[in-house]
N, C-alpha and C positions, 0 to 999 in steps of 0.2 A: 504494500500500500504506500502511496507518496502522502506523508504528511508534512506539513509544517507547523513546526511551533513557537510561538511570539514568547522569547524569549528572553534574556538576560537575568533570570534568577540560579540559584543554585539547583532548586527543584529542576527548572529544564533541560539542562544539561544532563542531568542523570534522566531525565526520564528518554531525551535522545538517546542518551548510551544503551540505554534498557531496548529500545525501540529497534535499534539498528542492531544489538546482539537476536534479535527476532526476526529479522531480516525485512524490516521497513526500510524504505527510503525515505529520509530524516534531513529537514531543511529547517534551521533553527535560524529565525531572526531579530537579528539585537538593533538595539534604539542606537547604537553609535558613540554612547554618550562618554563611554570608557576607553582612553586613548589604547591601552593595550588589555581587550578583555580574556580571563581567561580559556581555555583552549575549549571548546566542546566539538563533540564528534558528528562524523557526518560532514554534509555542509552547510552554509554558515552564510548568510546576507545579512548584512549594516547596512541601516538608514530606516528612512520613511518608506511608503509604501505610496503616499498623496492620499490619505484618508480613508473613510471604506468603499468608494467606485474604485480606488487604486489596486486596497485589496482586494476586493472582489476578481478584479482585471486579473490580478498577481495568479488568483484561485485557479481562473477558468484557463488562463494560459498555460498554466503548470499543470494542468489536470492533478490538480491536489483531490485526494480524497477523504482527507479528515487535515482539519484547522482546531489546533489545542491549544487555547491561552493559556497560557502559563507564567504570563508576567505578573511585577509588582501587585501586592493588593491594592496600592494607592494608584494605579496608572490607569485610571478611570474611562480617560478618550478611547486609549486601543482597546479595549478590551468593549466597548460601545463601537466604534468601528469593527469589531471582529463579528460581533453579533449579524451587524447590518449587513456586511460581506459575507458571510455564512449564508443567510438567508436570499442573498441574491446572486450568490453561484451556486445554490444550491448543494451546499458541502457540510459535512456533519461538525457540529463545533462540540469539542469537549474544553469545559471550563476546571482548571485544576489553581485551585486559591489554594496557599495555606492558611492552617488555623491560625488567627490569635492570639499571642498570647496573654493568658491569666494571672490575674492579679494574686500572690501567693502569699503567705504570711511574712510580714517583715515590711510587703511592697509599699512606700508612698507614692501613691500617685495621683496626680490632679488631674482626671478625664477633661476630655476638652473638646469641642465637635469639629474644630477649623485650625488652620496656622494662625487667623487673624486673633483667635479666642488662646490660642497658644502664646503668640508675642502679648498680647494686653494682660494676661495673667503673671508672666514672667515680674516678681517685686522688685523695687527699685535696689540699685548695687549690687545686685544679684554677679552671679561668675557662672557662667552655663556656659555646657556640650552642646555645640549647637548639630545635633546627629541627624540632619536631613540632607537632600537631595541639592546640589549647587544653584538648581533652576528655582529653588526658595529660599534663597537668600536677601534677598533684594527686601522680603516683605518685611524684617528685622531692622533693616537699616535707621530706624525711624526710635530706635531704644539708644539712643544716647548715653543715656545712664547704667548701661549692661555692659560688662565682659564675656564676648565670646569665643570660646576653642571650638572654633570648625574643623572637623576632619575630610578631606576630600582624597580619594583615591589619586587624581592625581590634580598636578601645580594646575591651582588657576591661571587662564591665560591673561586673565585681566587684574587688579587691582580690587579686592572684594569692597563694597561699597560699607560695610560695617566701620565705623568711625575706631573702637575698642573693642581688637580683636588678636588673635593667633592663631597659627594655623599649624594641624596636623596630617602629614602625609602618608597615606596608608591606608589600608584598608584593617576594620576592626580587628581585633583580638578575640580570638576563643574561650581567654583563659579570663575569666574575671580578675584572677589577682590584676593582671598587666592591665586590665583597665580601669582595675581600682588604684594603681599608681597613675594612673594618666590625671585621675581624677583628684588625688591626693596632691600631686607635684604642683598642680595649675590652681589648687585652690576651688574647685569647682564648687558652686554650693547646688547648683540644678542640671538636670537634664531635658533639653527636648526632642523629642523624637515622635515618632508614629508607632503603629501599633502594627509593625509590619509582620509578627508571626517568623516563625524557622530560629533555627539554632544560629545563622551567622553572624549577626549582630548581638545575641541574646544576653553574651557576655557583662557589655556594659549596664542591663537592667541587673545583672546578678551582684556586678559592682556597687550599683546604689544601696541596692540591699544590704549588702555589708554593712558600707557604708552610713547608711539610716538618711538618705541623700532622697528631696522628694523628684520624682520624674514628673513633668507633665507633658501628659500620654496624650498623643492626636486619636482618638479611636475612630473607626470605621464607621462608614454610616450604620450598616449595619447592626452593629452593635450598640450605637448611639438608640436604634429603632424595638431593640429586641427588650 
């Protein structure tokens, strides 16, 4: 079977691998957004698609016969493009979200429905992880009064508009201790992030916990509704 799937998580790459050891033909496509992502098998298309007539076009030209989202939980558009291309190349869409994650004993967290409801929460002199996506930075810039450690895979090309800031290059840590040094060294007193589910990031909520550090958590809408 030729599938493709919208990718760039950890989940999809193993699920490509799983796919192509079963003997699919596996076309995994990533947003572009990571100068050097890492390696997943099969083959592999960077960029946009031009919306979902782009994908649909992408579908019907490939004779794709199953389209699996498997990106970000927060990547809201492609995954509303996938749907409307699905249904108009007529190609079967499997949606693959991770869970979650749960608030556990120890966690503080301050639920929050938006980035906007996130930055306005954020208390004044605060020292916060600022652990989101580089294309939400800009909506911070407006906290004057905040400290933030951004961590970006890789060098911004530009000059981050955050007035009091530092920057981390890398991509997370596994190990809570190392992120609970991150968070000790730099004085962090908050974190923000999303509620993006999976083990890759997970570390640094296990650090707060430690820690006794409150996160405030962007949740889903989903979850926001449930």
């Amino acid at each position: 079977m030729k599938i493709l799937i919208l990718g760039g998580t950890k989940e999809a790459a193993e699920l490509a691998a799983r796919l192509i050891d079963e003997g699919h033909d596996v076309t995994t496509s990533l947003a572009g957004r990571t100068r050097e992502p890492k390696p997943v098998e099969g083959k592999v298309r960077i960029g946009g698609f031009g919306g979902a007539t782009g994908l649909s076009e992408f579908l019907i030209d490939n004779q794709i016969a199953k389209l699996i989202d498997a990106t970000h939980p927060f990547a809201k558009q492609i995954s509303v493009n996938a749907r409307k291309a699905a249904t108009r190349a007529n190609v079967e869409l499997q949606v693959k979200t991770r869970a979650p994650w749960q608030m556990q004993p120890g966690d503080r967290w301050i639920e929050v429905g938006s980035l906007e409801e996130a930055r306005d929460t954020i208390p004044a002199n605060a020292r916060v992880l600022l652990a989101l996506g580089s294309q939400y930075t800009d909506l911070f810039k407006t906290r004057d009064d905040v400290f933030f450690l951004v961590r970006r895979v890789d060098p911004p090309e530009n000059k981050l508009p955050l007035p009091n800031h530092s920057l981390v290059i890398g991509t997370p840590s596994r190990d809570w201790r190392e992120e609970a040094e991150i968070l000790r060294s730099n004085n962090i007193s908050h974190i923000v992030c999303r509620n993006s589910g999976g083990t890759g990031a997970y570390a640094k909520i296990e650090a707060a916990r430690e820690l006794n550090l409150p996160v405030i958590m962007i949740m889903r809408t989903s979850q926001l509704l449930a």
